[in-house]
N, C-alpha and C positions, 0 to 999 in steps of 0.2 A: 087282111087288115086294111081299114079307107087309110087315106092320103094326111098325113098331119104338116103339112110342109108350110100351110099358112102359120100354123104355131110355133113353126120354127124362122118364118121369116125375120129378114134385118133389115131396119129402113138406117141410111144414112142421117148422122147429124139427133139421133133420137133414141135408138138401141143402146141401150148402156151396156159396155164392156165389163161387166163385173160378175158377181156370185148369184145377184138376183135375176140374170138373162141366162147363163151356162147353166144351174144346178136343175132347175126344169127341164131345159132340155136335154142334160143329159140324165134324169130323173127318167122321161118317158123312153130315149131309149135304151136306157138299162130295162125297164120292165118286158118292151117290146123284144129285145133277144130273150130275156129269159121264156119268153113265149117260144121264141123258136127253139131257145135250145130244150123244152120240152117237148117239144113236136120233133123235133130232132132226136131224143131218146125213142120218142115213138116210130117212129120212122127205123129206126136201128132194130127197134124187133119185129117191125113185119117182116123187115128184109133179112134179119136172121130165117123168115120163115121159107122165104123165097132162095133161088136159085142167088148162086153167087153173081154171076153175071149183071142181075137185078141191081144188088146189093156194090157191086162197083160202080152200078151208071146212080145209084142216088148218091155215092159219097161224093164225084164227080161232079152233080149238078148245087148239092147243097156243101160242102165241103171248101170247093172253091170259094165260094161267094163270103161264105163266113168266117175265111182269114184274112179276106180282104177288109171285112167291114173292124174284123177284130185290130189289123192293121192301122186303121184308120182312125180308128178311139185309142188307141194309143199315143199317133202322132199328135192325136186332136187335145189331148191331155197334156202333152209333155209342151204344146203351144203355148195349153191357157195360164201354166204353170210359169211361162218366162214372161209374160204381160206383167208391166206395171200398175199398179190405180191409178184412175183415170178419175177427172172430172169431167160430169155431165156440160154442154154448151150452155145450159141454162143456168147451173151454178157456179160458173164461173163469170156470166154477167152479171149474178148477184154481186159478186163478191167483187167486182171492178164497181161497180156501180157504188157498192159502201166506202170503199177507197176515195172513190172523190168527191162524197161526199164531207167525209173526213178533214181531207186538206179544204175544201172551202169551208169549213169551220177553224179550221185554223187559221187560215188568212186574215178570217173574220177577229179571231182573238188576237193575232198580232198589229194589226190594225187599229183595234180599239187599245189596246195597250202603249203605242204610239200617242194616239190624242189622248191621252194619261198624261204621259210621260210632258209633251206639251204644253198641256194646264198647270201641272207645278212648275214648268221652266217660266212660265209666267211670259211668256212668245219671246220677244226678243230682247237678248239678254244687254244689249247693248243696243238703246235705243238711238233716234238722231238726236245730234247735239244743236240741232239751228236755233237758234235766236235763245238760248241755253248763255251767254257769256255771262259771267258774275255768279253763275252755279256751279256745284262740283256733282260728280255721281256718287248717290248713295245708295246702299243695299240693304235689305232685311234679312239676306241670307237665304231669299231665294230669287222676288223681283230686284230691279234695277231703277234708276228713274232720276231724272236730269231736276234738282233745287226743287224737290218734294216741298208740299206748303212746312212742312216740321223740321225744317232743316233751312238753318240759317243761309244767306249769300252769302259768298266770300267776300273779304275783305281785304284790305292793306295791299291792292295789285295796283301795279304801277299803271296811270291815266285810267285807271278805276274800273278795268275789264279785264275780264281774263284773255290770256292772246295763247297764239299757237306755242307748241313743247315749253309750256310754264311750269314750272315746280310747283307744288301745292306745301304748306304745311300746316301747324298744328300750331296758335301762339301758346304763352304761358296761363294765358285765362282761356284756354279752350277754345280760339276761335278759330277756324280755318283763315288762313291767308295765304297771300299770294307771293313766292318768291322771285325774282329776276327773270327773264322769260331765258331760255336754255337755245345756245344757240349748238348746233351739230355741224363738224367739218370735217371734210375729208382731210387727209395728211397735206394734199398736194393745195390747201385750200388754208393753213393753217398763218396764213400772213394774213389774213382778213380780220385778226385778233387786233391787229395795229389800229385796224380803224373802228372797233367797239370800246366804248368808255363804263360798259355798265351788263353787270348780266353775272352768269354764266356760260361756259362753255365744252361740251365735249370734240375733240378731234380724235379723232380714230388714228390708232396706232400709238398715242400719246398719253390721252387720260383726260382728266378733268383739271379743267384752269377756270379758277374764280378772278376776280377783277380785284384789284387791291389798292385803292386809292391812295397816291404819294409815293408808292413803292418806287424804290430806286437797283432794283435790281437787275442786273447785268442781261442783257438782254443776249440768247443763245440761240436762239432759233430754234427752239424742242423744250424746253424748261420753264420760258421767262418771253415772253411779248411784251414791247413796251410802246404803250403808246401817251398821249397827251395824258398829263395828270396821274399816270397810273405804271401798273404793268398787270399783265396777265400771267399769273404764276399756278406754275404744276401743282396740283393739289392733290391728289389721287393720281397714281402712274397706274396705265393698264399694263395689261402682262406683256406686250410688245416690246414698252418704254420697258419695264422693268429688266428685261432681258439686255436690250441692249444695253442700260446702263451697266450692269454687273459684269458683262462683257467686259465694258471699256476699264471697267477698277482693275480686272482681273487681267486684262489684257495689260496697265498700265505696272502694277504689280510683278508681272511676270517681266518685263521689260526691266524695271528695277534692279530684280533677281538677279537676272541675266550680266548687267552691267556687275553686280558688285560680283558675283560669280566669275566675273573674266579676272577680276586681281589677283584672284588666287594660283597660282598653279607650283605642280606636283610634279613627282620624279622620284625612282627608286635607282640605287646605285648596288654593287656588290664590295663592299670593305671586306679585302682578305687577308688583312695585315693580321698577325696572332700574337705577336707582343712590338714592345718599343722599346729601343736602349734608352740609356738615360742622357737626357737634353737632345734629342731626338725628334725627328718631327716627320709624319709620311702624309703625301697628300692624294688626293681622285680627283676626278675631272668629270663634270656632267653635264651633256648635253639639255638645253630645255630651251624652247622657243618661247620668241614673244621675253624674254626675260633683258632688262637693262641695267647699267650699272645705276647703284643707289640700292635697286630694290632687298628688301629685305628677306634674309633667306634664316631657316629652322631645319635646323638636322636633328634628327630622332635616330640615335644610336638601335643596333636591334637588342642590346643588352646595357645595363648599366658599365661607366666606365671608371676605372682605378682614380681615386681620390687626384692622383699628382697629374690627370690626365686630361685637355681641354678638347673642344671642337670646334670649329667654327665653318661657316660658311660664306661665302663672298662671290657677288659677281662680278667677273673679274674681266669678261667680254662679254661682246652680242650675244645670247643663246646659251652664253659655258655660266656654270657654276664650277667653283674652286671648293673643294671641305681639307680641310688642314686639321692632324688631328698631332699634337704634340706632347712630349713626354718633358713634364718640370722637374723632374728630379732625376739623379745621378744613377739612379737604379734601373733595372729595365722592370717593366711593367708586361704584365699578359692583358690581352684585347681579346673579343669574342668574334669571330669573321660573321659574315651573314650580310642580309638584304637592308640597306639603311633609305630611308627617305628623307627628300628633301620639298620641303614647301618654301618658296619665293613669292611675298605678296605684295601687290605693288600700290604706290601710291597713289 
């Protein structure tokens, strides 16, 4: 049989590893063994005709060879069988080559969708305001634009211009004007009220103070600025001032509490008397601090007591409460023992 070795050659970078390069060649050599293994039946009966000796030296020369090759298509199978699919070199430049074309088409759509987006913001959405004083900004609700020709000046501003952090409002007949210019202080900045006679004011940490011509109120350094003609009073407390003021109620309140809470004081005693003869009188003695004579003392039996039967309590030294509890009648009387208290409240 000639040489078919060129048909079976493999150039790198161009032989494609798949079903269309292996099934011809292993196509031709399936055909080519079955050639031999006809010739090889043939071969078996001349040499059945021949001497055994014959017939060992051709199994010997054809035999070997042909478990070797059978060997070899086996291993060669069980190769092409664990290969993955493969991309050709050239289809897979295609296939980068669409990729980027891809994103520069996108770029291109995200781009023009920017100068979109642009065109309706109408460019800058907050134009300069120079040479703009006596205008206000008005919108369409998309552009912006400083005393458009359709839109009134402002009016009614103090020395007839607009000035820096000026309040704008709205009069009763629709016309924009101009309120008090707005002055901003720091906390530590907040005595400089004294020497403004006109305006508004915010100071931080404080709130808003408006100007109150003639005001005569109590000037506190946080509430009330007084200066010539006026004063500058808290109009609006931010949440700083608010705080601190409710502190101070609550703080002044608890202090209140406190004081009238100390008048009061208390004390539990054991009354173990269980009856009284008649015109008879048994007393206890109670330690309580802070207690002086004068003050008033309240004893709460732990049970109700016999009609003929009083109590009382007295301070009678430093710290001592005295309870005297006496029998008016000639009879004796039953009492309940138990825990009694005493409250002393002082004047």
């Amino acid at each position: 049989m000639p040489s078919r070795f060129d048909a079976y050659r493999m150039t790198d970078g161009k032989t494609p590893l798949s079903a269309r390069y292996f099934n011809p060649v292993l196509q031709d050599l399936d055909l080519r063994l079955v050639e031999l293994e006809a010739l090889r039946v043939g071969w078996l009966e001349a040499v059945s005709q021949v001497s055994n000796l014959g017939l060992a030296r051709i199994n010997e020369l054809v035999g070997a060879p042909m478990n070797t090759v059978n060997e070899a298509i086996a291993t060669l199978q069980q190769s092409l069988a664990a290969l993955p699919d493969v991309v050709l070199a050239g289809e897979l430049d295609t296939a980068l080559q669409a990729e980027a074309q891809a994103r520069a088409q996108l770029a291109q759509q995200i781009a023009a969708l920017q100068d979109a987006i642009e065109d309706v913001g109408g460019g800058d959405p907050f134009p300069p305001m120079e040479g703009s004083a006596g205008k206000f900004l008005t919108t369409d609700g998309e552009t912006r634009s400083w005393g458009m020709p359709t839109v009134p000046a402002v009016t009614g501003l103090q020395r007839g211009t607009a000035q820096q952090r000026q309040l704008l409002g709205i009069s009763a007949d629709g016309a924009v004007v101009g309120m008090a210019p707005l002055e901003l202080l720091d906390y530590t900045e907040r005595a400089q009220l004294r020497t403004l006679t006109a305006g508004n004011a915010i100071v931080r940490g404080l709130g808003l103070f408006t100007w109150e011509a003639g005001s005569t109120e109590p000037d506190d350094d946080e509430t009330c600025f007084a200066a010539a003609g006026g004063a500058w009073v808290l109009t609006a407390a931010g949440p700083d001032a608010v705080r601190a003021l409710w502190l101070a109620e609550v703080s002044a309140m608890q202090e209140t509490l406190t004081k009238h809470m100390a008048r009061f004081l208390n004390a539990d005693f054991a009354m173990s008397a269980t009856s009284l003869a008649g015109n008879a009188e048994v007393t206890f003695t109670v330690a309580l601090d802070d207690v002086r004579s004068g003050d008033s003392v309240v004893v709460t039996p732990v049970a109700g007591l016999p009609i003929e039967t009083s109590c009382t309590g007295v301070v009678t030294a430093a710290g001592t409460v005295t309870v005297s509890v006496r029998n008016h009648s000639a009879s004796t009387v039953t009492l309940t023992p138990g825990t009694w208290q005493v409250l002393v409240i002082k004047p």
